[in-house]
N, C-alpha and C positions, 0 to 999 in steps of 0.2 A: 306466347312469347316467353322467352326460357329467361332465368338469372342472368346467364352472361350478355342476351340482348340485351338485357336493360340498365346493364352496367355501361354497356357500350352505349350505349344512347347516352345515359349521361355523362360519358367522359367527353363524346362528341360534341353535346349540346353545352358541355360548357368549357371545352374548349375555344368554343366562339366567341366568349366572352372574354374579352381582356387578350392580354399577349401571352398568357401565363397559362398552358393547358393544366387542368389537374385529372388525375386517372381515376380517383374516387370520389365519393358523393363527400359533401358537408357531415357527415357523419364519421367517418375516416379520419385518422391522423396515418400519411406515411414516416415510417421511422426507418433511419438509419442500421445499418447494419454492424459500422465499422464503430468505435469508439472514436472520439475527436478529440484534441486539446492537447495537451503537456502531460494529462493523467494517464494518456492512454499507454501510458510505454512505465517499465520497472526500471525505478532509478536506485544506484548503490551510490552513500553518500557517506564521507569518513568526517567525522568530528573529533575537535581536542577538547579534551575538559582539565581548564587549569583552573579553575574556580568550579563551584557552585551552580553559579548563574548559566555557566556553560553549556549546561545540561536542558536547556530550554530550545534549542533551536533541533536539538537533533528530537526531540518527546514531538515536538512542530512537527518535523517531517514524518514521525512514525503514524501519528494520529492521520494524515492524512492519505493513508494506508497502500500507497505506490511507493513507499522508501525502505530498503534495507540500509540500515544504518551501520557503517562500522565503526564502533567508538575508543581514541585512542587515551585510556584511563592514567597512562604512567605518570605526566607531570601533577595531577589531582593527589597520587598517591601515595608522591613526592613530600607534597606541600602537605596535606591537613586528611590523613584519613579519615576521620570524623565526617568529614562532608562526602568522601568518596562512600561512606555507608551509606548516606544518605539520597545520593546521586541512584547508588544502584537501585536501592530501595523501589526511587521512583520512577525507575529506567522497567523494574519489573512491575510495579502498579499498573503501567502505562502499559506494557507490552499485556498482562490477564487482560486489563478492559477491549482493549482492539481484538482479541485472539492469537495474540502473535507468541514466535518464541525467543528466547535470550539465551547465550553462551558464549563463555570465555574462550579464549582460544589462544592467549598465550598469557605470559603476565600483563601485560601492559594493554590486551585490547579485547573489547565486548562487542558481541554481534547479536541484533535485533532485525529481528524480521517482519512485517504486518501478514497478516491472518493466511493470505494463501500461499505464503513459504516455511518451509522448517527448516532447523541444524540437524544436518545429520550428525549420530552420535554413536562411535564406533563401540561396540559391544564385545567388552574385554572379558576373558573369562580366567578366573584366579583356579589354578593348580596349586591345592594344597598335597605337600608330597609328606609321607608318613614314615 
């Protein structure tokens, strides 16, 4: 009796059991192929930081590494640079530990990325003329 017969015997023999067929032994787990849930899809998500504290909900979505964040900095940097140092500071802490990367992209706004995306970054080349 070959592997496959006796695979087939016990998908048969317990299929009989219950109303639920299963195709493999108690030894088996079948797994899924497709990802499920909310996570399974890349979400782009724009935040304002007009305070401090601001900075807490968009570092939430990086960590949970489905979020490209766009962050809009102008009114923070408005109001209190000081804490805009400190915002970015932690906006790049937070981007090294996941893998991710961060860049500017006009005055007023930053883009964070989690581990399996990057900023492209066009590669200028300076002509010094003599």
């Amino acid at each position: 009796m070959g592997l496959f017969d006796k695979l087939k015997g016990r998908a048969s023999e317990s299929a009989g059991e219950g109303n639920v067929p299963q195709e493999f032994s108690e030894d088996y787990i079948q797994l899924g192929t497709q990802p499920t849930g909310s996570k399974a899809k890349v979400m782009v998500r724009s935040f304002v930081l007009e305070d401090f504290i601001d900075i807490k909900p968009a570092l939430d979505a990086l960590r949970e590494g489905y979020t490209i964040t766009l962050i809009n900095i102008g009114p923070l940097k408005q109001k209190d640079p000081v804490d805009l140092r400190r915002a970015i500071s932690k906006l790049k802490k937070t981007c090294e530990a996941v893998g991710g990367d961060i860049a500017g992209f006009s005055e007023d706004w930053v883009v964070v990325t989690p581990s399996f995306a990057s900023v492209y970054r066009e590669r200028r080349t300076i002509i010094k003329e003599e």
